[in-house]
C-alpha positions as a LaTeX table, in Angstrom:
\begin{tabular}{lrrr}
\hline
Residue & $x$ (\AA) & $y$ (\AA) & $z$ (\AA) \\
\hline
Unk1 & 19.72 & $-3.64$ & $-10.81$ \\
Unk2 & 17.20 & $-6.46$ & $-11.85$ \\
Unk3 & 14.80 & $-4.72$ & $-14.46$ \\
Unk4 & 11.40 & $-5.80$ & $-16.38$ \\
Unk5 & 9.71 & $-4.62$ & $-19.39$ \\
Unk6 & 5.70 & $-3.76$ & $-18.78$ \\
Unk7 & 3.71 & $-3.95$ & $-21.67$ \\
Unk8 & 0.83 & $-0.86$ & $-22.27$ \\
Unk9 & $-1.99$ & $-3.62$ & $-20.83$ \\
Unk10 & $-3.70$ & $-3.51$ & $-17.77$ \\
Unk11 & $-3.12$ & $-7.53$ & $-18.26$ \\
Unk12 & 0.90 & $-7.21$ & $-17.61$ \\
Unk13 & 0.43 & $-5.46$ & $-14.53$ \\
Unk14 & 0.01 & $-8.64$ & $-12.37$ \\
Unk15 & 3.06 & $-9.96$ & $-14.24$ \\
Unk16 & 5.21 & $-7.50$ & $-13.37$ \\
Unk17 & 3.78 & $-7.03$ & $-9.55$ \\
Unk18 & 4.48 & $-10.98$ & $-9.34$ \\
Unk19 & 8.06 & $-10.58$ & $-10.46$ \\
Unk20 & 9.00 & $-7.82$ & $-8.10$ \\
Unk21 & 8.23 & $-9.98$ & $-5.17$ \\
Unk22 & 9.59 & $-12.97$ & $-6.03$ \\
Unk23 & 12.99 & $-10.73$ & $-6.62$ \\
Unk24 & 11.99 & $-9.37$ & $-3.33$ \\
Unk25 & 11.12 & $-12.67$ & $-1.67$ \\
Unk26 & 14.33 & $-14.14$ & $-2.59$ \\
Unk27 & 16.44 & $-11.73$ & $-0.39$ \\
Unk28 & 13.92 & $-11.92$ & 2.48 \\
Unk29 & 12.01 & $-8.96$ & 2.64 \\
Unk30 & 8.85 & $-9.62$ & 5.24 \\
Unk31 & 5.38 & $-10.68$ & 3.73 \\
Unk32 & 3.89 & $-7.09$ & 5.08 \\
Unk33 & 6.27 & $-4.97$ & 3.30 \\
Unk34 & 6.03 & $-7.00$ & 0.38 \\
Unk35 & 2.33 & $-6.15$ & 0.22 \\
Unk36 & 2.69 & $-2.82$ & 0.90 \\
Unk37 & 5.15 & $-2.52$ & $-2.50$ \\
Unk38 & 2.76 & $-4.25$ & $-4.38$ \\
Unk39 & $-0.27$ & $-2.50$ & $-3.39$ \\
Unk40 & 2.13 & 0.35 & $-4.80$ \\
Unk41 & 3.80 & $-1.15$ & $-7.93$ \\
Unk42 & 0.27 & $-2.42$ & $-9.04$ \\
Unk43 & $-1.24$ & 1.41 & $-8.23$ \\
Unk44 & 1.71 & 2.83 & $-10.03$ \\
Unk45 & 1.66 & 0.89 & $-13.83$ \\
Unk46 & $-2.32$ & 1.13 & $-13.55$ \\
Unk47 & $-2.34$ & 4.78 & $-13.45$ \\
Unk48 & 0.43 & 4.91 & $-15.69$ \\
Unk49 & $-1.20$ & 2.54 & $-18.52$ \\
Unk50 & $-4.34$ & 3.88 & $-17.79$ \\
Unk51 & $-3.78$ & 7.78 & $-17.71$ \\
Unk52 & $-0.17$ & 8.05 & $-19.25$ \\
Unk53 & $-0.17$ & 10.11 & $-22.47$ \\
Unk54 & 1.91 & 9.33 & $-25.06$ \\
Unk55 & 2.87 & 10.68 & $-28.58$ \\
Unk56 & 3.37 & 7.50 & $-30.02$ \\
Unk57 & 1.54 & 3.83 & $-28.65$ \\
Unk58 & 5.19 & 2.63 & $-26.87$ \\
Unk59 & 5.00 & 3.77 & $-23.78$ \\
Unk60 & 8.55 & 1.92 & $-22.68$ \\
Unk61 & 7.22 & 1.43 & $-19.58$ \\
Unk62 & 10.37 & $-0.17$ & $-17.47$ \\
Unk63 & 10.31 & $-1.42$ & $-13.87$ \\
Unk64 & 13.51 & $-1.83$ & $-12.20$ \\
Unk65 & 14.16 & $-3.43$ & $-8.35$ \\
Unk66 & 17.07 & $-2.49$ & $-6.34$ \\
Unk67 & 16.95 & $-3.70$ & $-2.64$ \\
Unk68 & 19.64 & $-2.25$ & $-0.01$ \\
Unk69 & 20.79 & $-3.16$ & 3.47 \\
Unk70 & 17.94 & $-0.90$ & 4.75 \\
Unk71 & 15.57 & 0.13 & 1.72 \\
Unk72 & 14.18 & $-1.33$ & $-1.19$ \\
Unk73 & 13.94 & 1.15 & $-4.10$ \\
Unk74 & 10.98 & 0.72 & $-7.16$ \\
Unk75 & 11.96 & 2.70 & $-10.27$ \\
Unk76 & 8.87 & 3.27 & $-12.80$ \\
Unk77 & 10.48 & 4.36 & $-16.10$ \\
Unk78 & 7.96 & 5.51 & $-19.01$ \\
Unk79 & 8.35 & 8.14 & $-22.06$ \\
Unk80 & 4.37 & 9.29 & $-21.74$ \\
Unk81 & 3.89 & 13.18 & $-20.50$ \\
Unk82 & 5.37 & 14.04 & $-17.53$ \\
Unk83 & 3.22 & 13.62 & $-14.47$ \\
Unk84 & 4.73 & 13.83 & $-11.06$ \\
Unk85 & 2.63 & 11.54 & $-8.52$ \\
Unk86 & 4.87 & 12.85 & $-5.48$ \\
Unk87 & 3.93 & 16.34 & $-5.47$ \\
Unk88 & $-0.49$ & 15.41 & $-5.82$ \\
Unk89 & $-1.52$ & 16.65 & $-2.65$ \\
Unk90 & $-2.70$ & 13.90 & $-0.02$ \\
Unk91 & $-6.77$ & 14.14 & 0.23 \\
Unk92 & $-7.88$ & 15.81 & 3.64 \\
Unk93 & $-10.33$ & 12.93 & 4.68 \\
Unk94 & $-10.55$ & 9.80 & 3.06 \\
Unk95 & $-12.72$ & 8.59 & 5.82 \\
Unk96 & $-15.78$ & 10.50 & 4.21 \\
Unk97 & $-18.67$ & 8.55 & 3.22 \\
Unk98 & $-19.74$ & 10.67 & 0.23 \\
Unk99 & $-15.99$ & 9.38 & $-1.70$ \\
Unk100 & $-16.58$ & 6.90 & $-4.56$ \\
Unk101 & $-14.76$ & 3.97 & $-5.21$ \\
Unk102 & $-11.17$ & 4.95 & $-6.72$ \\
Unk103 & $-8.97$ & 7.90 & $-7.02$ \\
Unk104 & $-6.61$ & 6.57 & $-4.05$ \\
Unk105 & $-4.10$ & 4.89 & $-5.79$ \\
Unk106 & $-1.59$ & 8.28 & $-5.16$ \\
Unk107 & $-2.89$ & 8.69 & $-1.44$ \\
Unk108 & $-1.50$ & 4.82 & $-0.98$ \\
Unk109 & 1.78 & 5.55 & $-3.14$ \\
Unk110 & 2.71 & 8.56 & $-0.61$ \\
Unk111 & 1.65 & 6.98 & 2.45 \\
Unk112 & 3.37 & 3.33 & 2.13 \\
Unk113 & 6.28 & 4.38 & 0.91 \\
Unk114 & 8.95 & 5.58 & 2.99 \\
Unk115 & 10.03 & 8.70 & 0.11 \\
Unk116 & 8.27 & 9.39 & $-3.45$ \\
Unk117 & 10.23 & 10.97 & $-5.99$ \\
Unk118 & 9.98 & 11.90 & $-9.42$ \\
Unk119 & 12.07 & 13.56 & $-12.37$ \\
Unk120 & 12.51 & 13.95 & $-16.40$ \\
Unk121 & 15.31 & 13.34 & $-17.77$ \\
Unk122 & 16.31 & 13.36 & $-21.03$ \\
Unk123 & 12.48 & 12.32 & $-21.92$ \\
Unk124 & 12.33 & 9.54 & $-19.51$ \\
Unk125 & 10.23 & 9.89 & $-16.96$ \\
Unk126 & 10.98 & 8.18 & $-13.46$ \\
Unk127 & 9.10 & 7.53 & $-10.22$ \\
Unk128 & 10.95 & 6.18 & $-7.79$ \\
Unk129 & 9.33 & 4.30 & $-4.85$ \\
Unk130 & 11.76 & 3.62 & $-1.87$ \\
Unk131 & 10.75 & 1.37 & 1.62 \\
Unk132 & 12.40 & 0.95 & 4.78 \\
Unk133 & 13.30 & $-2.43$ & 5.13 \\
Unk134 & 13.26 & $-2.10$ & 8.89 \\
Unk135 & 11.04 & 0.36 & 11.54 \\
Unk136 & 7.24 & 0.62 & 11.68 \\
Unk137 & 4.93 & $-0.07$ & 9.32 \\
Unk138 & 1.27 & 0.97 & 9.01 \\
Unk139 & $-1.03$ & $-1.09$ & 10.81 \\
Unk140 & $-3.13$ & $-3.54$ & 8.75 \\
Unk141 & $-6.31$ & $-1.89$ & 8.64 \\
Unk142 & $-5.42$ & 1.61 & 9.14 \\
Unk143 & $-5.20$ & 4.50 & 6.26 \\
Unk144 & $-1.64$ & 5.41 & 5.86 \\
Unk145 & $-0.52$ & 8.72 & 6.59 \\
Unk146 & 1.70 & 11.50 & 5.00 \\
Unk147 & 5.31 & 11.52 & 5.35 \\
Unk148 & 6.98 & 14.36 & 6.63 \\
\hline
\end{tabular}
């Protein structure tokens, strides 16, 4: 499974979002899905560099890429606290007016990806990100919804 090192810096993000879809580009995923993984990857290491707490300053933050016949999986490796983004509860109505900027990032995790998993083990935390490779996806434009 191809696999990247993320530095703790906001600045590595785009790096690491870029490499992901070229590895994804190569074996034809479509341009749509594509997006909708790096809307996620990029949400993902943000919140992770941004809000992860650590003991020490190494996060050893790892992405790794594995694509399937019918799914592509993203696996978010860190050592910081454990903080499991797939059980946040979805936000009633993001529609509101009165919402600032921000604080979406998990709403857009959950609803773009097809499951959202997360688990400890042995001090390494991992979020995994899996998408259908074929099906419906959102439509551009429209909030994505909850998966049941």
């Amino acid at each position: 499974m191809p696999h990247r090192t993320v530095a703790n810096d906001l600045g590595d993000v785009a790096l690491a979002v870029h490499w992901a879809d070229q590895r994804l580009e190569e074996v034809a995923v479509s341009k749509d899905l594509r997006a909708d993984i790096q809307v996620c990857l990029e949400e993902a290491l943000a919140n992770l560099i941004l809000h992860g707490q650590c003991n020490d300053s190494d996060k050893a933050i790892l992405v790794s890429l594995d694509v399937r016949d019918d799914s592509a999986a993203i696996v978010i490796c860190d050592r910081c606290e454990p903080f499991d983004a797939a059980r946040v509860p979805l936000l009633p109505d993001l529609t509101r007016q009165d919402k600032g900027p921000g604080g979406h990032g998990l709403l857009l995790m959950q609803g773009l990806s097809t499951h959202l998993s997360y688990r400890t083990e042995n001090g390494v935390n991992k979020l995994e990100m899996i998408f259908k490779l074929a099906g419906l996806q959102p439509q551009p434009g429209t909030l994505p919804t909850a998966k049941t």
